[in-house]
PADOPA-870997 format. One record per residue: residue in three letters; x, y, z of N, C-alpha, C, CB in turn. Coordinates in steps of 0.05 Angstrom, whole numbers. Each point is the difference from the previous one (the first is absolute). Glycine has a CB too. Layout:
REM residues N
+-----+--------+--------+--------+--------+--------+--------+--------+--------+--------+--------+--------+--------+
|   r |    n.X |    n.Y |    n.Z |   ca.X |   ca.Y |   ca.Z |    c.X |    c.Y |    c.Z |   cb.X |   cb.Y |   cb.Z |
+-----+--------+--------+--------+--------+--------+--------+--------+--------+--------+--------+--------+--------+
| ALA |      X |      Y |      Z |      X |      Y |      Z |      X |      Y |      Z |      X |      Y |      Z |
...
+-----+--------+--------+--------+--------+--------+--------+--------+--------+--------+--------+--------+--------+
REM end
This chain:
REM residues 163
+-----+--------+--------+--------+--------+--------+--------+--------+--------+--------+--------+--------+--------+
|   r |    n.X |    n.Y |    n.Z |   ca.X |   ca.Y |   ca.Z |    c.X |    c.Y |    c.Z |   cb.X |   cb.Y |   cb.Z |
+-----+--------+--------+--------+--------+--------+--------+--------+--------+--------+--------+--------+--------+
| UNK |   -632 |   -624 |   -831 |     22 |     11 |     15 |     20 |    -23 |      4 |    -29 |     36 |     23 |
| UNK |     54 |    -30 |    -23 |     16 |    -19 |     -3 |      7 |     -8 |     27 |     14 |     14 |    -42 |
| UNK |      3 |    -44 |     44 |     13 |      0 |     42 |     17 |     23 |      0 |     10 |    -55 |     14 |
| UNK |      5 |     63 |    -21 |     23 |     23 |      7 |    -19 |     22 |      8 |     43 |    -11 |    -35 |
| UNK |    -60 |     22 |     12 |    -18 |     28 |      9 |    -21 |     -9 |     25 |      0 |     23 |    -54 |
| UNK |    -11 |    -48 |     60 |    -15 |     -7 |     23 |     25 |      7 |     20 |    -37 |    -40 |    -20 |
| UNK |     53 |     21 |     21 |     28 |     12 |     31 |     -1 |     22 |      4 |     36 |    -23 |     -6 |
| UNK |    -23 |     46 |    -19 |      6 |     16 |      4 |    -27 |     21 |     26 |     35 |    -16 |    -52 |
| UNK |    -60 |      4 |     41 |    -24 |     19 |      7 |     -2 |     -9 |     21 |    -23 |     11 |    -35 |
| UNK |     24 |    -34 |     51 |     -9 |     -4 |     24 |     29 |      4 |     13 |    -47 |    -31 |     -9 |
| UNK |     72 |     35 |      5 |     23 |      7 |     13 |     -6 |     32 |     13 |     33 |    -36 |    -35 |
| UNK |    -44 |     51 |     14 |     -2 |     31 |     -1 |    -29 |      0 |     20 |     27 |     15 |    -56 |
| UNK |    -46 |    -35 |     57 |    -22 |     12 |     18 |     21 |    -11 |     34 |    -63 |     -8 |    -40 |
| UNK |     73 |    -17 |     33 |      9 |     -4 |     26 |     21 |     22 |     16 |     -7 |    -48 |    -18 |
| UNK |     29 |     52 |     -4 |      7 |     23 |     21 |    -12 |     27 |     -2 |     40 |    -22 |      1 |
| UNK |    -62 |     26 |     -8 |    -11 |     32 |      5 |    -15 |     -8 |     22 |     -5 |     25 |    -47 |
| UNK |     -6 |    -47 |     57 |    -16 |    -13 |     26 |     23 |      3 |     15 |    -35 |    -36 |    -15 |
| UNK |     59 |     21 |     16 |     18 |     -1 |     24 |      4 |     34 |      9 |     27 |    -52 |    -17 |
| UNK |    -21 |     67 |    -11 |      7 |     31 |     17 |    -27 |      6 |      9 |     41 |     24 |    -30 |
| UNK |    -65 |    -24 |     30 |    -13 |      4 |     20 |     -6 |     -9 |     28 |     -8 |      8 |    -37 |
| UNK |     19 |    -33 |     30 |    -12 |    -12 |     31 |     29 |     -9 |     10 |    -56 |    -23 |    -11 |
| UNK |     77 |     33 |     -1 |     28 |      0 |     21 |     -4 |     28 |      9 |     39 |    -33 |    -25 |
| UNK |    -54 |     45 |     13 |      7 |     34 |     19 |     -7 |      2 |     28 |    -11 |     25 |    -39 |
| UNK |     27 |    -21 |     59 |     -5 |      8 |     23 |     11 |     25 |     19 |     -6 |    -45 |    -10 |
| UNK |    -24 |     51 |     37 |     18 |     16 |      7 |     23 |     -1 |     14 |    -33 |     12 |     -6 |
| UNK |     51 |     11 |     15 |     21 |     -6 |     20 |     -7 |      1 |     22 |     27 |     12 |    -22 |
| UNK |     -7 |    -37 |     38 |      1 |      3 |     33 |     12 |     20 |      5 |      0 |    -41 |     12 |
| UNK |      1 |     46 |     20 |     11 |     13 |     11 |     38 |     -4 |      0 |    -53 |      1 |     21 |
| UNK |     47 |    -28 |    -19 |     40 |     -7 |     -6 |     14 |     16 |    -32 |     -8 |    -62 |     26 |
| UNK |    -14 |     55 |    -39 |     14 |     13 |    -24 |     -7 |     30 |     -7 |      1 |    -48 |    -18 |
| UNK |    -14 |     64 |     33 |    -11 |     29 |     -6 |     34 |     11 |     20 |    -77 |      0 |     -2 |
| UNK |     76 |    -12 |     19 |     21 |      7 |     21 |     29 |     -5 |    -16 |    -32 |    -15 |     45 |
| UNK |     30 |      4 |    -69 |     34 |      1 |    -22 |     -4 |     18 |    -19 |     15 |    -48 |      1 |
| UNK |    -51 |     54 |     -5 |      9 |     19 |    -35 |    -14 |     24 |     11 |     -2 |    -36 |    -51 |
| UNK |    -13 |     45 |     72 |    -12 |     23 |      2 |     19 |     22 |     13 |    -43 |    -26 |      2 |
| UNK |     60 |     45 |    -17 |      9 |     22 |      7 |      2 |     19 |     28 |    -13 |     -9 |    -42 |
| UNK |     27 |     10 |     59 |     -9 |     23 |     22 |      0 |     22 |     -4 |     12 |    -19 |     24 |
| UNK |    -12 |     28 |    -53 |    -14 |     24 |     10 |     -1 |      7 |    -42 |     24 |     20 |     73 |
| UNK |    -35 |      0 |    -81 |    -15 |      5 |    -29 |     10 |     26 |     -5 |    -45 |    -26 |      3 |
| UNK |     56 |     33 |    -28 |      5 |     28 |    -11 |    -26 |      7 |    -27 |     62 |     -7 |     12 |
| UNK |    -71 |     30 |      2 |    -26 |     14 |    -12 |      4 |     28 |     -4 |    -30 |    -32 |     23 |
| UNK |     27 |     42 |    -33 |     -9 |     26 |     -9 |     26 |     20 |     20 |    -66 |    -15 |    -11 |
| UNK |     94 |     11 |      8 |     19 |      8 |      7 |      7 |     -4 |     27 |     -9 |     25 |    -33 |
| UNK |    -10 |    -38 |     53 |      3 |    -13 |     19 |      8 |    -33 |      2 |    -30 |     38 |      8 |
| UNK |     28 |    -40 |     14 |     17 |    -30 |     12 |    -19 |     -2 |     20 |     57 |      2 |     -7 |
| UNK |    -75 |    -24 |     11 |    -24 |    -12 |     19 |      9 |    -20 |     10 |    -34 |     12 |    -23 |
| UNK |     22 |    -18 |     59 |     10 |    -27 |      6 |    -22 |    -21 |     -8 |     31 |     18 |     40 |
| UNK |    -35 |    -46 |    -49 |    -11 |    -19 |    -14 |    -14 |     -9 |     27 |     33 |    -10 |    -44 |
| UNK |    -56 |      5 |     58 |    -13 |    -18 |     18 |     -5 |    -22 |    -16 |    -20 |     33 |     27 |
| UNK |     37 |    -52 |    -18 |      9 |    -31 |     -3 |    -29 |    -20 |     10 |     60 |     12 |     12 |
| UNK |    -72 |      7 |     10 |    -22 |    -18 |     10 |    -23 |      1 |    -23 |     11 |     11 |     53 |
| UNK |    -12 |     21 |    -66 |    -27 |      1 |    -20 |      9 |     -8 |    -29 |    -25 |     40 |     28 |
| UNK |     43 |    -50 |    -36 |     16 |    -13 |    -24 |    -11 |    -28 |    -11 |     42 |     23 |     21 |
| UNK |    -50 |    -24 |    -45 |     -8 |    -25 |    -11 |     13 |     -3 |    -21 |    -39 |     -1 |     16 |
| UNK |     36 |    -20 |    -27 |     12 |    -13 |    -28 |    -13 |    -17 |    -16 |     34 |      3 |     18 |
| UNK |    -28 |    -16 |    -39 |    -10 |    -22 |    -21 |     23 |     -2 |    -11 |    -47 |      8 |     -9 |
| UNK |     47 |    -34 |     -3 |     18 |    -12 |    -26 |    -21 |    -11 |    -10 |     49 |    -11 |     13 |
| UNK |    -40 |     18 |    -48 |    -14 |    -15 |    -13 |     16 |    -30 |     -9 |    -25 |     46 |    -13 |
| UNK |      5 |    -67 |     -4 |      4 |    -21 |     -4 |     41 |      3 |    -18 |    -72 |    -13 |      0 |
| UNK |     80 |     34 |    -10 |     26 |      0 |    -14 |     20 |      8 |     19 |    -18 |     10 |    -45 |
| UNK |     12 |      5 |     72 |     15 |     -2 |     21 |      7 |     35 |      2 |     19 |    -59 |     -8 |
| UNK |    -35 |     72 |     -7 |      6 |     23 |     10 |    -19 |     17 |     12 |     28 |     -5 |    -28 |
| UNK |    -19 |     20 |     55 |    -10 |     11 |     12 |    -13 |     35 |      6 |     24 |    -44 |      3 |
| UNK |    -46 |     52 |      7 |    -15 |     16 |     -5 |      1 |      2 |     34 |    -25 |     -7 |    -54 |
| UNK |     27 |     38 |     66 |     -7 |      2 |     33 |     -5 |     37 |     -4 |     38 |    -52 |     33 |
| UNK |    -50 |     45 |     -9 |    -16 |     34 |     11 |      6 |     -1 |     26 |    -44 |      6 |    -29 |
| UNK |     56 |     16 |     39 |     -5 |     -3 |     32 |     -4 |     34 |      3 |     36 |    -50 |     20 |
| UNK |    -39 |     48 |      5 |    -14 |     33 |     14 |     22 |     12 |      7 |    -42 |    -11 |     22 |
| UNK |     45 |     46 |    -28 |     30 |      5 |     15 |    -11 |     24 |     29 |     42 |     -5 |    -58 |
| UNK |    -28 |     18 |     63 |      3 |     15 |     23 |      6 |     31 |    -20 |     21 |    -44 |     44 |
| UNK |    -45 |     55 |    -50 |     -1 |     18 |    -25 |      9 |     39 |     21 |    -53 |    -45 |    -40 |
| UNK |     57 |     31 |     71 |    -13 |     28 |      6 |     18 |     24 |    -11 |    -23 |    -19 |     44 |
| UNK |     50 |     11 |    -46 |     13 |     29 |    -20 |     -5 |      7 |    -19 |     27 |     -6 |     11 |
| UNK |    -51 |     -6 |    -21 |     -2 |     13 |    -27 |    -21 |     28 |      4 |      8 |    -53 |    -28 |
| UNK |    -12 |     67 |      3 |    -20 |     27 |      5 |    -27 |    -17 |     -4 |     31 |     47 |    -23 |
| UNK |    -45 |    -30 |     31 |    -38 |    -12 |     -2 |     -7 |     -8 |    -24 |    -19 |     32 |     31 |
| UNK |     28 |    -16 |    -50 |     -5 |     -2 |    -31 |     -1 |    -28 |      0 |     24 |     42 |    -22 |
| UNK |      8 |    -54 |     26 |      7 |    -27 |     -9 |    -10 |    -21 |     24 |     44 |     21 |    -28 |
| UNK |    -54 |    -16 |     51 |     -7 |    -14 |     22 |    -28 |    -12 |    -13 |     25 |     31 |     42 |
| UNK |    -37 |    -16 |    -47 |    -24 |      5 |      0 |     -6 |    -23 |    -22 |     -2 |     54 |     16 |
| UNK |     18 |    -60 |    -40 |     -3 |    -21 |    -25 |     24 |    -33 |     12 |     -6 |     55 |    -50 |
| UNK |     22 |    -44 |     64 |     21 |    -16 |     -2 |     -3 |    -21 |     31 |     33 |     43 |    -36 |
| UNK |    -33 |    -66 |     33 |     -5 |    -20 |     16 |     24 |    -23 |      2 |    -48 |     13 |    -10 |
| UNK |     56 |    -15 |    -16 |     13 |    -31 |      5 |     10 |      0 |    -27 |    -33 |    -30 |     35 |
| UNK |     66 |     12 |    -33 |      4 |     -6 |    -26 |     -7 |    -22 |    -16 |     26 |     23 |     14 |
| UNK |    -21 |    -21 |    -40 |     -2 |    -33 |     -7 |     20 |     -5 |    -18 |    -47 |     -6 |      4 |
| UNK |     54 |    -24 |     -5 |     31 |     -1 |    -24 |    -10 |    -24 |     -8 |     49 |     23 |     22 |
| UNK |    -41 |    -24 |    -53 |    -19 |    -21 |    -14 |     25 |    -16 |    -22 |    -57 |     35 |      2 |
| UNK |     73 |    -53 |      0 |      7 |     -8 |    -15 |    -13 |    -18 |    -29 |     25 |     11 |     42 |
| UNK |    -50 |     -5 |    -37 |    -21 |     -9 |    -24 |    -28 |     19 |     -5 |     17 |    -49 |     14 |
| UNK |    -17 |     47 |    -42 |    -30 |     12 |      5 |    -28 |     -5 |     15 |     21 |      6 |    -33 |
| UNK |    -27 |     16 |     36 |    -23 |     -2 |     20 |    -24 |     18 |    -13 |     35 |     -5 |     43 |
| UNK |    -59 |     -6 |    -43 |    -24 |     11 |     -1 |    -20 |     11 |     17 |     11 |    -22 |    -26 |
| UNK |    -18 |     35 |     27 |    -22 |     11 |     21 |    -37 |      4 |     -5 |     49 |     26 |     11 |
| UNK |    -58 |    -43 |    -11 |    -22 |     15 |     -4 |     -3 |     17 |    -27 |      3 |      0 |     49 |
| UNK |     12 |    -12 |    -79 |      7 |     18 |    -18 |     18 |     19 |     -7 |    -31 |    -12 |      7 |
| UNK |     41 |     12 |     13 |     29 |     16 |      0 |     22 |    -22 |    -10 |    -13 |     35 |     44 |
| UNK |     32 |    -24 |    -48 |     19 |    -19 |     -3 |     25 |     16 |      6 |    -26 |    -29 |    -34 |
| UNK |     45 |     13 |     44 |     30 |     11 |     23 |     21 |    -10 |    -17 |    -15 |     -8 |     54 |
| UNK |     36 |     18 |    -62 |     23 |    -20 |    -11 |     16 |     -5 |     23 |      3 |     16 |    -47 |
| UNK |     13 |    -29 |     47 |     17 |    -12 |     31 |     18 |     28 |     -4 |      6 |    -67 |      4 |
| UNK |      0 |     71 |     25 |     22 |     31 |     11 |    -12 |      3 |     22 |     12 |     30 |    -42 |
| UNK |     -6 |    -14 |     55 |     -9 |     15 |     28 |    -16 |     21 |      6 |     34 |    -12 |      4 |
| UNK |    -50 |     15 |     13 |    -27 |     26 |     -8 |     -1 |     -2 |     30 |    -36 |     -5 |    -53 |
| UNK |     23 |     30 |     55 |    -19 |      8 |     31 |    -30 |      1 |     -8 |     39 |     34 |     23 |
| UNK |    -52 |    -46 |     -7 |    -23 |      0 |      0 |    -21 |     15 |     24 |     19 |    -40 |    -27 |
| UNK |    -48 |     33 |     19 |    -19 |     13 |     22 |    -22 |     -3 |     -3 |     23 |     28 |      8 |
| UNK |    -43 |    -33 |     11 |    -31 |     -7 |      0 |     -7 |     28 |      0 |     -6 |    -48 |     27 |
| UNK |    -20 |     57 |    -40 |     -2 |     22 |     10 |    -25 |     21 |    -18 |     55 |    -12 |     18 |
| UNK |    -83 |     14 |     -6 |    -25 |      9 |    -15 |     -1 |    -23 |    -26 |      3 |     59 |     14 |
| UNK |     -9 |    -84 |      2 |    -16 |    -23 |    -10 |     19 |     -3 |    -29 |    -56 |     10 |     24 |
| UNK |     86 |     -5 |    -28 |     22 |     -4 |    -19 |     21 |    -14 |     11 |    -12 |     37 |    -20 |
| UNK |     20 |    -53 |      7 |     33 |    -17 |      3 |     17 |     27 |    -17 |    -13 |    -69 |     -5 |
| UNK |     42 |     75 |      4 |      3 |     14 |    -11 |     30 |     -7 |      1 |    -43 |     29 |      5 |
| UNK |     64 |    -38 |    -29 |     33 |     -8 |      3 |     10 |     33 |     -3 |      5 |    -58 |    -28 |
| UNK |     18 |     55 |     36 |     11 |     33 |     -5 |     29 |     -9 |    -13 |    -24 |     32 |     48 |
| UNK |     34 |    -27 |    -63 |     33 |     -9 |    -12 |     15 |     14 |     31 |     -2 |      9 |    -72 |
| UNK |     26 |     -9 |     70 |     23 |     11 |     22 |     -3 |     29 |      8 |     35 |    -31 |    -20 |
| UNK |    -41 |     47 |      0 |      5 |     27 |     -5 |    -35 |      6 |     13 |     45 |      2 |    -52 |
| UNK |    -67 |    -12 |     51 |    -26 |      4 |     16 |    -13 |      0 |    -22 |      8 |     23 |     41 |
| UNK |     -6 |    -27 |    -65 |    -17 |     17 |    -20 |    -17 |    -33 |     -7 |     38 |     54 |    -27 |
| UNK |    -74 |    -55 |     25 |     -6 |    -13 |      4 |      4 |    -22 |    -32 |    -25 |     33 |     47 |
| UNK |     24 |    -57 |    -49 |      6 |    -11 |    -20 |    -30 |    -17 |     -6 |     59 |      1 |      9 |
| UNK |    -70 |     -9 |      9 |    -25 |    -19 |      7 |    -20 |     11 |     23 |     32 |    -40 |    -12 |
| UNK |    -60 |     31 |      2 |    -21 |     13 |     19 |    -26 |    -30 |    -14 |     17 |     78 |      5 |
| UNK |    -26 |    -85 |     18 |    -13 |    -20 |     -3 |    -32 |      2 |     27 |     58 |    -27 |    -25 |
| UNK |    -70 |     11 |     13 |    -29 |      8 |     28 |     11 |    -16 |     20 |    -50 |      5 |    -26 |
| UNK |     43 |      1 |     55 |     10 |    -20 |     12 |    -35 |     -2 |     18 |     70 |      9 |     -1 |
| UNK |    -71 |    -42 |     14 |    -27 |     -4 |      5 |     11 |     -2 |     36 |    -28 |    -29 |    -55 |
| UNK |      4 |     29 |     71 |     -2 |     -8 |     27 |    -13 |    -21 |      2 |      3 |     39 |     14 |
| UNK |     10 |    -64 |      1 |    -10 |    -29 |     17 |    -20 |     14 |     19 |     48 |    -32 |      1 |
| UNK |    -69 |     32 |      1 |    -16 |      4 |     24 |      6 |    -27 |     17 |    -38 |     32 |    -25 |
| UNK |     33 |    -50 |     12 |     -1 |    -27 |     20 |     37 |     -8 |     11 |    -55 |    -26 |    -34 |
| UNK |     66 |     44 |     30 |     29 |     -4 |     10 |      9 |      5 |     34 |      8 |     17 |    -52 |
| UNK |    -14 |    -55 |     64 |     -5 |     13 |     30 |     29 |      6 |     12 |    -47 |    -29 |     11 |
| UNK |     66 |     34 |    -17 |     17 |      4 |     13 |     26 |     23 |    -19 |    -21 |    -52 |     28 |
| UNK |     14 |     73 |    -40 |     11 |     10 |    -20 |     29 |      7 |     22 |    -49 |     18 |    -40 |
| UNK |     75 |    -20 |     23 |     28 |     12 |      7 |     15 |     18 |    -22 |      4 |    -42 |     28 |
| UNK |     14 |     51 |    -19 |      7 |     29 |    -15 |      6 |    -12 |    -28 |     23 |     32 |     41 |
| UNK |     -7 |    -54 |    -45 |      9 |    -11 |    -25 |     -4 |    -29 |      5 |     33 |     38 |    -13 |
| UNK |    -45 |    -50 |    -23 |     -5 |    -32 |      7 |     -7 |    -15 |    -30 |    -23 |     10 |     55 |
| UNK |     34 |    -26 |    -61 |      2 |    -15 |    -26 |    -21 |    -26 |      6 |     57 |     15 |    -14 |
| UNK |    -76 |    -17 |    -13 |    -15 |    -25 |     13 |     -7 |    -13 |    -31 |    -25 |     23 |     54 |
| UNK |     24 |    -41 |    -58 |     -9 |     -8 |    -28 |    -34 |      1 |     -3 |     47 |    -33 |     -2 |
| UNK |    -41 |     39 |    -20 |    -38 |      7 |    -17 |     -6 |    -15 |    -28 |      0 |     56 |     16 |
| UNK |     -1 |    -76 |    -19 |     -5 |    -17 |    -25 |     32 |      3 |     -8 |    -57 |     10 |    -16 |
| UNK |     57 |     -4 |    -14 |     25 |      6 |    -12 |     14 |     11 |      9 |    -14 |     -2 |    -27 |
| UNK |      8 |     28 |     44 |     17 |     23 |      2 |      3 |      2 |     43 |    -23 |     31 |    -64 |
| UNK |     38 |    -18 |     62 |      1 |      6 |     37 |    -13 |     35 |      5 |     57 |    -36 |     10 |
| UNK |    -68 |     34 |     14 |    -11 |     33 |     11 |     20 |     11 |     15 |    -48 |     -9 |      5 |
| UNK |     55 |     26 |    -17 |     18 |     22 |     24 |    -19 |     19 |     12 |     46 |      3 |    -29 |
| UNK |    -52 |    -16 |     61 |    -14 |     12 |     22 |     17 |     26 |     12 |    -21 |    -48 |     11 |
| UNK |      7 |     75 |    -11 |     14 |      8 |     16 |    -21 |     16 |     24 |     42 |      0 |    -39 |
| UNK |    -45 |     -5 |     57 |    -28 |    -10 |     16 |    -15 |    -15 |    -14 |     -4 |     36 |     22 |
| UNK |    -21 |    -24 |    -20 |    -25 |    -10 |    -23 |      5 |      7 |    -26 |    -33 |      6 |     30 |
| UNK |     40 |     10 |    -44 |      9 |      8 |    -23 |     13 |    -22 |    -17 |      5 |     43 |     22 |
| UNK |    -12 |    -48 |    -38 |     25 |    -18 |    -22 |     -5 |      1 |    -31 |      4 |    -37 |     37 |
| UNK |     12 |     28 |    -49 |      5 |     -6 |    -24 |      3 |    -21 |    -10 |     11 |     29 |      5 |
| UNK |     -9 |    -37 |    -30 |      7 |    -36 |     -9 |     15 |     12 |    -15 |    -37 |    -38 |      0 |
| UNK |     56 |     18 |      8 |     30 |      4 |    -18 |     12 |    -27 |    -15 |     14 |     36 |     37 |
| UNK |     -1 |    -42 |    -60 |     10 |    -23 |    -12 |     21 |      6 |     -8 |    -34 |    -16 |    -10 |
| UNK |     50 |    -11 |     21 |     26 |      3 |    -16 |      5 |    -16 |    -30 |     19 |      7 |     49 |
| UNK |     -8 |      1 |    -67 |     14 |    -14 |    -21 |     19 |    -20 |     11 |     -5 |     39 |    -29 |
+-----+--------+--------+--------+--------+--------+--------+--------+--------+--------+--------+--------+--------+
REM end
């Protein structure tokens, strides 16, 4: 192998290391500039709870967030699946699923993660597991898990990765 093809290869493992381990989640200072007050779903307009709102950037600087809205105008049909949005300027994986970046409503719900496009119609359905040992579960919560981060929503979560 020649010096040029050696550089090149350890340039390409170095930055596929940095986008992993520059990814972080968001504070609160910065959820409070990109998280929305309020979400358009399924012909409605929701207000956004800023308190149950999380985020990530990945290592290239683009960002992925979910927060919880205030669903109660909607009918049961859509209550009943619909929890929280998420907006993904990168792809995202789930547990085998895979998201392209855009905007979706989401929902925990009979041991399923489940994305919905704008319109409700579901696009993604994934297993979702329960933390038993989770001593302090909250409505919404981003936490890193090896490679990937868990979107808690109580005990419930998922592993999610960004590109």
């Amino acid at each position: 192998m020649n010096c040029r093809l050696k550089s090149l290869c350890v340039m390409t493992v170095v930055a596929l290391a940095c986008g992993l381990l520059c990814a972080e989640v968001l504070g609160p200072d910065v959820l409070k500039k990109v998280v929305p007050g309020s979400f358009f779903f399924a012909g409605q307009t929701a207000p956004v709870q800023l308190r149950n709102s999380v985020g990530l950037k990945n290592g290239a600087g683009k960002i992925a967030m979910a927060g919880l809205v205030d669903a109660s105008g909607y009918s049961t049909a859509i209550k009943e699946k619909y929890q929280g949005f998420l907006i993904t300027e990168t792809k995202l994986t789930f547990d085998g699923g895979t998201l392209e970046p855009g905007a979706y409503g989401f929902g925990f719900k009979d041991e399923k993660f489940t994305v919905m496009n704008l319109s409700s119609a579901d696009v993604m359905s994934v297993a979702s597991k329960i933390d038993d040992q989770l001593k302090r579960p909250v409505p919404l919560k981003l936490e890193k898990d090896g490679d990937g981060y868990r979107l808690y929503a109580g005990k419930k979560y998922v592993v999610v990765k960004a590109d």
